[in-house]
Structures are given as C-alpha cells and as structure tokens.
C-alpha positions as CSV (number, residue, x, y, z in Angstrom):
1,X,0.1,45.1,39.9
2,X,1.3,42.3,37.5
3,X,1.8,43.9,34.1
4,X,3.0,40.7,32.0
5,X,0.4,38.3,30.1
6,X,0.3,34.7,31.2
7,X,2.3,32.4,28.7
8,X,0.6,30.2,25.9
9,X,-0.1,26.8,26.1
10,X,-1.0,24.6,23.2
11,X,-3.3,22.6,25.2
12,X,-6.4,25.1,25.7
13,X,-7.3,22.9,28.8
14,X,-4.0,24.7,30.5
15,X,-4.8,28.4,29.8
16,X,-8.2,27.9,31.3
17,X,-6.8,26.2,34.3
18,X,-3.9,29.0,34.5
19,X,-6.5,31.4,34.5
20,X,-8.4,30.3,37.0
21,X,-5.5,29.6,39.8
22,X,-5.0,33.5,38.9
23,X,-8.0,34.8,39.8
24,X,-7.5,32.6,43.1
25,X,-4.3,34.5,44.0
26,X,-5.3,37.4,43.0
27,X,-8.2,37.7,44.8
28,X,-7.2,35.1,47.9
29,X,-3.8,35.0,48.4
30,X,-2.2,38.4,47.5
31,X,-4.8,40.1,50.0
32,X,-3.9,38.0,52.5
33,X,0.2,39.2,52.2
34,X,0.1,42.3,54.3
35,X,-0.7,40.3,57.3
36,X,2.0,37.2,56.7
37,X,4.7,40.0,56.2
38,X,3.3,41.2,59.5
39,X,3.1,38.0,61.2
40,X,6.1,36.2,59.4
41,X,4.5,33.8,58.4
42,X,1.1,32.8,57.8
43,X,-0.9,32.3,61.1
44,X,-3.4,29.5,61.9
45,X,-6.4,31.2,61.4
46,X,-5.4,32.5,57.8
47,X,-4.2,28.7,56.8
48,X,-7.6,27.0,58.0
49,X,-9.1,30.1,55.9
50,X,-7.0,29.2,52.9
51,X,-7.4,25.7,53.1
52,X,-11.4,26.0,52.9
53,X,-10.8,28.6,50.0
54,X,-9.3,25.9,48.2
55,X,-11.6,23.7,48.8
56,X,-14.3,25.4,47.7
57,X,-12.4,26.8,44.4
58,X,-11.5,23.1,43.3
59,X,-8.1,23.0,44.6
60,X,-7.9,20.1,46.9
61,X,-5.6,16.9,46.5
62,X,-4.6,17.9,42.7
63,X,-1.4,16.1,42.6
64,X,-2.8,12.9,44.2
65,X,-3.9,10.2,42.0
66,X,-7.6,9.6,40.9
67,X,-7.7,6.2,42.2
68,X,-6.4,7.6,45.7
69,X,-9.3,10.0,45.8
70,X,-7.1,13.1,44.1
71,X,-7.5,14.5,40.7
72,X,-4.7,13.2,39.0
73,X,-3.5,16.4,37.7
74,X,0.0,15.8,35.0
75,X,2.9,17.2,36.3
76,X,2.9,20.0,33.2
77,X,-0.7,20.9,34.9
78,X,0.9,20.9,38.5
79,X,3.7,23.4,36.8
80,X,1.0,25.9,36.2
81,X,-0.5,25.3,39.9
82,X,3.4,25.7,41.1
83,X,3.9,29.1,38.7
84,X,0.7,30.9,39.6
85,X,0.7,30.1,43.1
86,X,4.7,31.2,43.7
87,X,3.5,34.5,42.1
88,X,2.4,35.2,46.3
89,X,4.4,35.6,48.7
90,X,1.7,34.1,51.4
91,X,2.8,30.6,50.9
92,X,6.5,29.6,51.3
93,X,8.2,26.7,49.0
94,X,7.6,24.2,52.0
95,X,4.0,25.0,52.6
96,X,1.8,24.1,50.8
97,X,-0.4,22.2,52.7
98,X,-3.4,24.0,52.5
99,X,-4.1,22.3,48.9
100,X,-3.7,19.4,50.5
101,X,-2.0,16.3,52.3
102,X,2.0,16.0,51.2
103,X,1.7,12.1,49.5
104,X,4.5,12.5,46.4
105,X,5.5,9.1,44.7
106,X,7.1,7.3,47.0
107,X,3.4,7.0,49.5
108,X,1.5,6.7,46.1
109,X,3.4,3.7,45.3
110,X,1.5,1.7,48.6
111,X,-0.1,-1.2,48.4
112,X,-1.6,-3.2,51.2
113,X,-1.1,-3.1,55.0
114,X,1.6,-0.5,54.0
115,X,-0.8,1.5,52.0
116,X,-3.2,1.1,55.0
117,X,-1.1,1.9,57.8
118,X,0.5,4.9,56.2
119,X,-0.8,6.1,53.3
120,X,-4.5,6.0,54.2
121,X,-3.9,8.4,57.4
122,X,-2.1,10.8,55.5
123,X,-4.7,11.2,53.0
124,X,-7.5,11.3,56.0
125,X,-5.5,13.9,57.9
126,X,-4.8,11.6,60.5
127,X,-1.1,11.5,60.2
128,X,2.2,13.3,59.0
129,X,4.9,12.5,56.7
130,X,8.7,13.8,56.0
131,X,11.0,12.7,53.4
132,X,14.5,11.8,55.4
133,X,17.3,11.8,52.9
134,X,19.8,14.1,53.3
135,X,22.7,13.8,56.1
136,X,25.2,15.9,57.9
137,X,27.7,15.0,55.6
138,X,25.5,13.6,52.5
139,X,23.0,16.5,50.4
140,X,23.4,16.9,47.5
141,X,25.6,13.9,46.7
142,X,23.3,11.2,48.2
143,X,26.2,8.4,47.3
144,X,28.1,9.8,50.6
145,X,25.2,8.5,52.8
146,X,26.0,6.8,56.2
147,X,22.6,5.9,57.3
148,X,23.0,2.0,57.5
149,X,19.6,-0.6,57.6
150,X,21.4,-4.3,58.5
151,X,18.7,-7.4,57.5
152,X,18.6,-9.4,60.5
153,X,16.1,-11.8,60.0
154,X,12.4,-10.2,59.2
155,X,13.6,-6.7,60.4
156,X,16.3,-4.4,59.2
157,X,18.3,-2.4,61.9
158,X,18.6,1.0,61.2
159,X,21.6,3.2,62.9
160,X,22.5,6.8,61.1
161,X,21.4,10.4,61.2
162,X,19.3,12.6,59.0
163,X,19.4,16.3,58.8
164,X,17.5,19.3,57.3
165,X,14.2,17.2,57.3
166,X,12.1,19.5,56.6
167,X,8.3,19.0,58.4
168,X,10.4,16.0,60.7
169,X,9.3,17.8,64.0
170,X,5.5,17.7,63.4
171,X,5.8,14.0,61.3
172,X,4.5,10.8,62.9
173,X,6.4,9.0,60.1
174,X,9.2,9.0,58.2
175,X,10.6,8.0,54.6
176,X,14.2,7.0,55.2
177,X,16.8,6.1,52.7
178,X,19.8,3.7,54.3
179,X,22.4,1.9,52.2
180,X,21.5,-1.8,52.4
181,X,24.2,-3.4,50.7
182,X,27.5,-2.3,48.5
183,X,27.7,-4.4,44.6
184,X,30.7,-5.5,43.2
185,X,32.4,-1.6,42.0
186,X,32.1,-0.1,45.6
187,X,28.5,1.0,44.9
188,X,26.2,2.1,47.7
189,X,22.6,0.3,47.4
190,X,20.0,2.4,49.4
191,X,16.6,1.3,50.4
192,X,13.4,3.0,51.3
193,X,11.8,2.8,55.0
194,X,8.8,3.5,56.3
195,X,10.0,4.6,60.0
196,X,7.2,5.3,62.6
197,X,9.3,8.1,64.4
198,X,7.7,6.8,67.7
199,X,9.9,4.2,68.2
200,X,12.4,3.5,70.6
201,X,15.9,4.4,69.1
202,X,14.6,7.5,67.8
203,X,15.2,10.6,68.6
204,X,13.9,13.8,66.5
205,X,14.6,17.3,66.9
206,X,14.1,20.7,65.4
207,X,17.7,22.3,65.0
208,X,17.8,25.1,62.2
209,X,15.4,27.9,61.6
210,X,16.4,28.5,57.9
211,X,16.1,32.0,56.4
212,X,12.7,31.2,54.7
213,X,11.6,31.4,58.6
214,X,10.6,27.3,58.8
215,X,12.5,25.1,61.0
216,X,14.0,21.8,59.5
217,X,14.8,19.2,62.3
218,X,17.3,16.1,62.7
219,X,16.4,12.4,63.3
220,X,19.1,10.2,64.9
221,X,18.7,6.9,64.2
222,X,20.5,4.2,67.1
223,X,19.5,0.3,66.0
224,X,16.1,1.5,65.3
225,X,14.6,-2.0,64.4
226,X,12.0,-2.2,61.9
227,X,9.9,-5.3,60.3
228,X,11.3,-5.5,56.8
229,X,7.9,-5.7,55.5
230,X,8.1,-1.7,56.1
231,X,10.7,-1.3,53.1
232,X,9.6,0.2,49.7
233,X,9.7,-2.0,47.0
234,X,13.1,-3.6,46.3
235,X,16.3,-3.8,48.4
236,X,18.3,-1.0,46.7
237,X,16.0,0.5,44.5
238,X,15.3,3.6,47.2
239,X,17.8,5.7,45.3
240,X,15.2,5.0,42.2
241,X,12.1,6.5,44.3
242,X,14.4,9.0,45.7
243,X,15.5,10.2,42.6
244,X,11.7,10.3,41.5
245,X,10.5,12.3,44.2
246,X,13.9,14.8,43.9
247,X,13.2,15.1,40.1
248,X,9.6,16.3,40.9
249,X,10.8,18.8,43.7
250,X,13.3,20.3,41.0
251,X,10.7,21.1,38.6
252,X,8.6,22.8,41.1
253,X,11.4,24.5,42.1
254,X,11.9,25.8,38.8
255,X,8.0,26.5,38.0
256,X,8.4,28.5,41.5
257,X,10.7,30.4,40.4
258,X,8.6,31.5,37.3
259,X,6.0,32.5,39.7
260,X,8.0,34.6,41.5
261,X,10.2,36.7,38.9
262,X,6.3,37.2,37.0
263,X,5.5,39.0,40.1
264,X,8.5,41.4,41.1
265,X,8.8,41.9,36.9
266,X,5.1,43.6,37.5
267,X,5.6,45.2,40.5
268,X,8.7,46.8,39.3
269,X,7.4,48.0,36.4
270,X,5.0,49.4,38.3
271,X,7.4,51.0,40.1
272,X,9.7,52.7,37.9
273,X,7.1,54.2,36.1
274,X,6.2,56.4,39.2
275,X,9.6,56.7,40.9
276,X,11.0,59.5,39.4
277,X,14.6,60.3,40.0
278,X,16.5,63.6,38.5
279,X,13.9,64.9,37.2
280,X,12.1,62.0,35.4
281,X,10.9,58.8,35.9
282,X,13.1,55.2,36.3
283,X,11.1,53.6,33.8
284,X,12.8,56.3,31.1
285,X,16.0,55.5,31.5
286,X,17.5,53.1,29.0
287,X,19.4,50.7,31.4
288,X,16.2,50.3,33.8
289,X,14.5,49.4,30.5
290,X,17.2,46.8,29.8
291,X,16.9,45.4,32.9
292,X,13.4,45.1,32.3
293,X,13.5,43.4,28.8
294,X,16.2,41.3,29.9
295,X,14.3,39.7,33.2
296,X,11.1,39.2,30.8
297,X,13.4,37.1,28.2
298,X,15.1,34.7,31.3
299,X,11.4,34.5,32.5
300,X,9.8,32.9,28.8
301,X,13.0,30.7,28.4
302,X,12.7,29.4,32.1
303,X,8.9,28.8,31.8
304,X,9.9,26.6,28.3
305,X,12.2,24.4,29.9
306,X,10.4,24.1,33.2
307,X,7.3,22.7,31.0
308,X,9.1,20.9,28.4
309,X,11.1,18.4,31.2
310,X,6.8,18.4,32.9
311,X,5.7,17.3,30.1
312,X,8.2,14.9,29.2
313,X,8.0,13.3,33.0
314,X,4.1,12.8,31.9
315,X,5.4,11.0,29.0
316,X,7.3,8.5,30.5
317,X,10.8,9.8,29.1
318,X,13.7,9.6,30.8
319,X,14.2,13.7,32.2
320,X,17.1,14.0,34.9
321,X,18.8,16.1,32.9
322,X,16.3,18.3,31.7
323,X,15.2,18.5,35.0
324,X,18.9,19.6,36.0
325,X,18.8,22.1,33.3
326,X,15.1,23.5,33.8
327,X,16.1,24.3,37.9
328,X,19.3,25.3,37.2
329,X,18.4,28.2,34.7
330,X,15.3,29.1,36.6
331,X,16.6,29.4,40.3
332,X,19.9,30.8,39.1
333,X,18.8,33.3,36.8
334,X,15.9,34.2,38.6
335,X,17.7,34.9,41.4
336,X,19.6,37.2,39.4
337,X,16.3,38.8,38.2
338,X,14.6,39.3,41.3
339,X,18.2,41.0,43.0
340,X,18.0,43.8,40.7
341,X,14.4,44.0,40.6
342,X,14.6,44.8,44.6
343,X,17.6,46.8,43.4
344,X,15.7,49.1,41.4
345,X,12.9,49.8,44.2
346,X,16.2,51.1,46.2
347,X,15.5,50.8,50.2
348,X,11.6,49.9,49.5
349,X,13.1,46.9,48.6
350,X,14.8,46.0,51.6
351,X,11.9,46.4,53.5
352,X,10.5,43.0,55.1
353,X,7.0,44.5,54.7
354,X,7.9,44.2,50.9
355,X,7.0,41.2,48.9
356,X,10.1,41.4,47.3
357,X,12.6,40.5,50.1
358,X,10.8,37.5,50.7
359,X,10.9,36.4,46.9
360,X,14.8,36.9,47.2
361,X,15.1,35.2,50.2
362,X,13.2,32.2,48.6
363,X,15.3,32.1,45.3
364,X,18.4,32.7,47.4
365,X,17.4,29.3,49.3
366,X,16.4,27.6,45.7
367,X,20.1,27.9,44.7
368,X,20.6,24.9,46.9
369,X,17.9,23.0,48.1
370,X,17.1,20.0,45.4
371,X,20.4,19.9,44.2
372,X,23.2,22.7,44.7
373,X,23.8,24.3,41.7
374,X,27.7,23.1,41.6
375,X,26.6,19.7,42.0
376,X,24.1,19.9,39.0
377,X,26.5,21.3,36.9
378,X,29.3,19.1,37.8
379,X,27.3,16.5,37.0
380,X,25.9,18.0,33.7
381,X,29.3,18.8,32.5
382,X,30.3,15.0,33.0
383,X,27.2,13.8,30.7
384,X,27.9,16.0,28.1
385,X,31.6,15.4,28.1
386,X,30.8,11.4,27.9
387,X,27.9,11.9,25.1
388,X,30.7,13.9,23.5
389,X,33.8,11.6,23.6
C-alpha cells in the first residue's frame, strides 16, 4: 500500500495527468506483479493484455511527435509517465514497449526515403530498432570508440563491434555511431548510421543475460558497406544525436528511480507498522523512523531536479549537466534508499516473490547504465573546477 502523496506540480495539467497514470498502475499493473515475479518476467499474454490496456486508457505513442501520429507529450510530462509507471515492478527499465513503438530523437529526426524506409515501419509495427553505441572497450566514455565508417565513394564501410545493445537480437535495424574522421586536436568525429542488420558483414548475437533478467546482444561489424545516404544528418555530428538521446535516457533514469523509492517508502511503511519486534512494532523505534524521514527527503529532492533538467530540455536550454546531476542523485541515493528499505523487511525482502528485490536489482543496474556514476562525476568535477578557475 503506497502511503506518500503524489508531488505538486505548478502546471494543474500535470497533477491530472499524474493522477490518472496512477489509477492505471494501481489498478493494471500492480495486479498483474504476482504473476511476473512468478514467471520472471512478464509473459506474452500479459504484454498483449497491457498493451491493449494502454490503448484503451490513452497511453499509446505519448513520447512520439504529433506530426508523426504521437501525442507530443514534453519531456517534464514523460517524467511523470516514467515516475508513476517505475512505481511497478511489472515493467523493467528496458521494456516499455507496450506504450508503444521505441522511436527517440534520432528516428524522429527522418525525413524522406530514410524516414520511409525506417521510421515509417517502426511506427506501423512492422520493424525493430536498437541504439548501437557502446563497445567492448568504449561505454561510458564514447571518445574511446573503435567502430570505424571509411567514405568510399557513395557508401561508407563500416568495420567495428558493438556490445550491450540492448533489444539488438530481435532488431531488423540498427543506429550505429562510427568515428568518421579525426580534426586537427586528435578529436574523434562520429557519425550516425542507419544499419539494416541483414546485411552481409554482419553478424548479431545475444551474449549477456544481465541481472534485470533481459539479454543485451553484440553486433560485429566486418566492411559492412552501406549507401551514405543512410547516415544521419551531418558527418560528425552523431555524437550530437547521441548525446541527445543519452540525455533523455538519464532523465528517465532518474524519474524511474522516483517511481521506485515512492513504492518501497509505502510498502515499508506498511511494514514496520505491523512487524513487531521485542515487544513492539518497527515503526516505534526512532532509527526506523529516521530511516523513514530520511528516504522521503532524498525522494522530493530527486523528483525537483529530475523535473527541473525536463523542463529545461522542453525549453530549449542547454541541460547535460543538470541531467548528470538529476541521475546521479536519484540512482545513487535511491539505491541507497531502497537497500535499507529491503533491509528493514529482514528476509521478506530477499525474497524474489517480493517487489522489493526487483526494485534493488533495477537501481543497482541504474548506477551504470547511461553513464557510470564515476564517469559523471569525473566529468562534473572538471566543469566546475573550469567555471571556477
């Protein structure tokens, strides 16, 4: 039982729309957690369910744009999809697909025969995308990539391998970043293509089964030739859309992990106040309480800076750093929040037919995916010791 209010929002637009994604997990998606905790995962039959639900409820294609056939939701309203959504343990970070097609900025950006050939069949169903960044020995420092694309007349020749694709193994597609060219300081330039994964050259597999229970795959790359038509805008401006896309998947990380401390805050306060131990209940004792109050401050302060970098994306301002700061202080201290909330509930906790195990799990993988938090705050330290020279 969730015991917290949902958070204020000076747009009254956004507490109506929180409270209705609520209801929707409350009365959809939590019901539906006994049997994914069962199943590990969520079955076929319960994702075709979900994605009618959705549907119907008004939930389809939000975070595609209007003139694409979506609803154009802002990335502050997307936060509170993200929030109220992660407060379930039914749907993992990776998949979310039963509100939709996966498009993000870098597809929406299409035009023409490239919007046509690609972009079209994704948003018809007809065909899968994964984004195809990171490398065995490039993730979270994206200027150590070795995927190469050589220009050879109208095609570029791709050779290099991708790793930890998430979705690769069940994509007909993929977005590809490959340095292009090096400028005059040593600096990599990487390009975005459109790679049908088809091709001869290519070879995809799955290879890790990660703790969250998907499976991420590799893609090897050997001369994979492509027309260079099937580039995304300009040569060396990938790491541009790249960063775009990453930005986006850091603030959904961090509105995620707002979902997810909401609900083991509420179902731990649920618990201690019926657990009783030495003669009186958990929810008496003074450090349980602090605990408590603690995990309920982290939670406001991560839900203001998660919105305030949303809103300032929707604004056109420039937000990798707030974006740094907002999944930094959400995944790490959420983390932190959700380990002694499965603390407290003692070996209930450590069940795996507990929500909880599943939200630590999740914040456990947050604290690296989109950006490891040493990398973040190496590279926070080094802004703030320039602005500051």
């Amino acid at each position: 039982m969730d015991v917290l209010p949902a958070p204020f929002h000076r747009a009254p637009e956004l507490n109506e729309f929180r409270d209705s994604v609520r209801r929707f997990v409350d009365t959809v998606l939590i019901p539906l957690e006994f049997d994914v905790l069962h199943d590990h995962g969520l079955n076929e039959q319960n994702r075709e369910l979900l994605r009618e639900r959705s549907r119907q409820a008004g939930w389809w294609m939000m975070d595609i744009p209007e003139a694409l056939g979506g609803q154009g939701l802002s990335l502050e309203a997307m936060s509170v999809f993200w929030e109220e959504v992660s407060r379930s343990c039914v749907l993992t970070a990776r998949d979310h697909d039963v509100f939709g097609p996966r498009v993000g900025p870098i597809l929406s950006s299409l035009t023409g025969e490239l919007k046509a050939h690609y972009l079209d069949p994704v948003l018809a169903g007809e065909k899968k995308t994964c984004f195809a960044q990171t490398e065995p020995d490039a993730g979270s420092d994206p200027s150590s990539m070795r995927t190469r694309a050589i220009r050879d007349g109208q095609e570029y020749v791709l050779t290099g391998t991708k790793r930890f694709i998430g979705h690769a193994t069940e994509a007909d597609f993929a977005q590809v970043f490959a340095v292009t060219d090096v400028d005059d300081k040593g600096k990599q330039k990487i390009s975005c293509f459109l790679v049908d994964l088809n091709l001869s050259g290519v070879t995809v597999r799955g290879t890790d089964t990660m703790i969250m229970g998907d499976c991420l795959g590799e893609i090897h790359l050997d001369g994979v030739r492509i027309p260079a038509s099937q580039r995304v805008g300009e040569e060396g401006q990938g790491f541009r859309f790249a960063q775009h896309a990453i930005n986006q998947g850091r603030i959904r990380h961090a509105a995620q992990a707002c979902g997810a401390m909401e609900r083991c805050l509420g179902l731990t306060a649920d618990y201690v106040r019926q657990r009783r131990s030495f003669g009186q209940p958990l929810a008496e004792r003074q450090g349980v309480q602090w605990m408590l109050a603690e995990g309920y401050q982290t939670l406001q302060a991560a839900r203001l800076m998660t919105m305030d970098a949303a809103a300032k994306v929707d604004a056109g301002v420039s937000v990798q750093y707030e974006t740094f700061m907002a999944k930094l202080f959400a995944v790490e201290h959420g983390f932190t929040v959700i380990d002694q909330c499965l603390q407290l509930h003692g070996a209930t906790g450590l069940s795996t037919q507990s929500p909880l195990h599943r939200f630590w799990v999740e914040l456990r993988s947050f604290r690296i995916t989109e950006g490891a938090t040493e990398v973040l705050k190496t590279t926070l330290a080094r802004r703030l010791l320039a602005a500051y020279a």
